[in-house]
Structure formats: structure tokens, C-alpha cells
N, C-alpha and C positions, 0 to 999 in steps of 0.2 A: 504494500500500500504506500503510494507518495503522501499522503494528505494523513492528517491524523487533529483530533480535537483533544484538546488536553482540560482537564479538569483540575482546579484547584481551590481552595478555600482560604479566607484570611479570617481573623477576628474582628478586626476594623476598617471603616469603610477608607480609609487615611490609606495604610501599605496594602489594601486592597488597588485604590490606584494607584498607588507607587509602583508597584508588582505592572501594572495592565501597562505602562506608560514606560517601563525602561522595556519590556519583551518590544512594546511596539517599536519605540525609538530606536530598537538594538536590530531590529529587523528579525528578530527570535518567532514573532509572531505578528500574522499580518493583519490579526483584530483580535482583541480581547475584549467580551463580554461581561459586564459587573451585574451578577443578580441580587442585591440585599432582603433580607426580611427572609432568608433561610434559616432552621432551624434544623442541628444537627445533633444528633443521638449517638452516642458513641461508648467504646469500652477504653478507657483510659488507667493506666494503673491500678489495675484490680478494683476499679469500679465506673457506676453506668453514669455517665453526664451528658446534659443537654447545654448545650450553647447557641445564639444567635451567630450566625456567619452571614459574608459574602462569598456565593459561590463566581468563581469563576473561569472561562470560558474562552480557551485561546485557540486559532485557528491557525497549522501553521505546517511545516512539513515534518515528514518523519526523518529523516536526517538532520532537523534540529532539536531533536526532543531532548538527548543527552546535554547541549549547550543550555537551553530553556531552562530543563529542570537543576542544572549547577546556580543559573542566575538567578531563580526561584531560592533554593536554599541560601543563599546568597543573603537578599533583601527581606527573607521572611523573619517572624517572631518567633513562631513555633519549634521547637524540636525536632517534630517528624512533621510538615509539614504535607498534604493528601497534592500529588504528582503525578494525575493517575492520563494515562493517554488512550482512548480510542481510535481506532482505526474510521479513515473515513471510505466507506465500500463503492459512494457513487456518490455523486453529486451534480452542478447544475458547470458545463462545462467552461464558463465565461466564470465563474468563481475561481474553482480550482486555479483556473491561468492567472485571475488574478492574487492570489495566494501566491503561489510561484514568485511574479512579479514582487510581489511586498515582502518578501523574506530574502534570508541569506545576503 
């Protein structure tokens, strides 16, 4: 797969766009989505917590995923910060290219 959507979370909506704004600027990623008012449930050192996040939403190729995700731990708060990348199987062809276009 060329294309791939990477998923990520912040605590704050602050290095939420910190994060979306250096991948873009870096060429890492050729859009980053911010979704606020997420609400995650999790298993954290041997117990269950829920917190508010922003989920986010980067669109970018699979050859930059390893660069993306160093620059993500990078700039993030967290310890283990969620990294997680999808493959993207089809899409709308004038995207992709532009993807292409905006990365690397």
C-alpha cells in the first residue's frame, strides 16, 4: 500500500496542533485532521481510565510512517503515545496524487 492514515491522540487541544502543524510543515503529512470532544477508555497501569482527547488524523504515505511516528514521539506529552497506521486500500485518484504531491 502507498497511502496509509495514521491515527493519533493528544491530551490537549495546544500539542494537538503542535503535532498536526510540524507533520504538515515537515511535509510528514499532507493533512492532519483534529477531532476534539473524544472520549477514551483505556487500561493504563493496572487500571481502567477514561480521559477527554483529541483524536487525530494524518494522511500521508507509507514510506513516511517510521519519520512521522519519531517526530510524533518527539513533540508528544505522553509516554506511549497511540501511533497507530492504517493502510489506505482505495481511494479517490486526484487525492492520492495529491498526497504524493504534499509529502516527502
Amino acid at each position: 500500500m502507498a497511502h496509509i492514515v495514521v491515527l493519533m491522540t493528544a491530551g490537549r487541544s495546544e500539542e494537538a496542533a503542535t503535532i498536526a502543524r510540524a507533520l504538515v510543515n515537515e511535509r510528514l503529512a499532507a493533512c492532519v485532521n483534529l477531532l476534539p470532544g473524544i472520549t477514551s477508555c483505556y487500561r493504563w497501569e493496572g487500571r481502567v481510565a477514561e480521559d477527554a482527547e483529541i483524536l487525530l488524523v494524518a494522511k500521508t504515505r507509507t514510506e513516511l510512517f517510521e519519520a512521522l511516528a519519531r517526530r510524533v514521539r518527539e513533540l508528544h506529552s505522553y509516554a506511549t503515545p497511540e501511533i497507530i497506521a492504517v493502510p489506505v486500500v482505495a481511494g479517490s485518484p486526484d487525492y492520492l496524487q495529491w498526497i504524493d504531491r504534499e509529502t516527502g
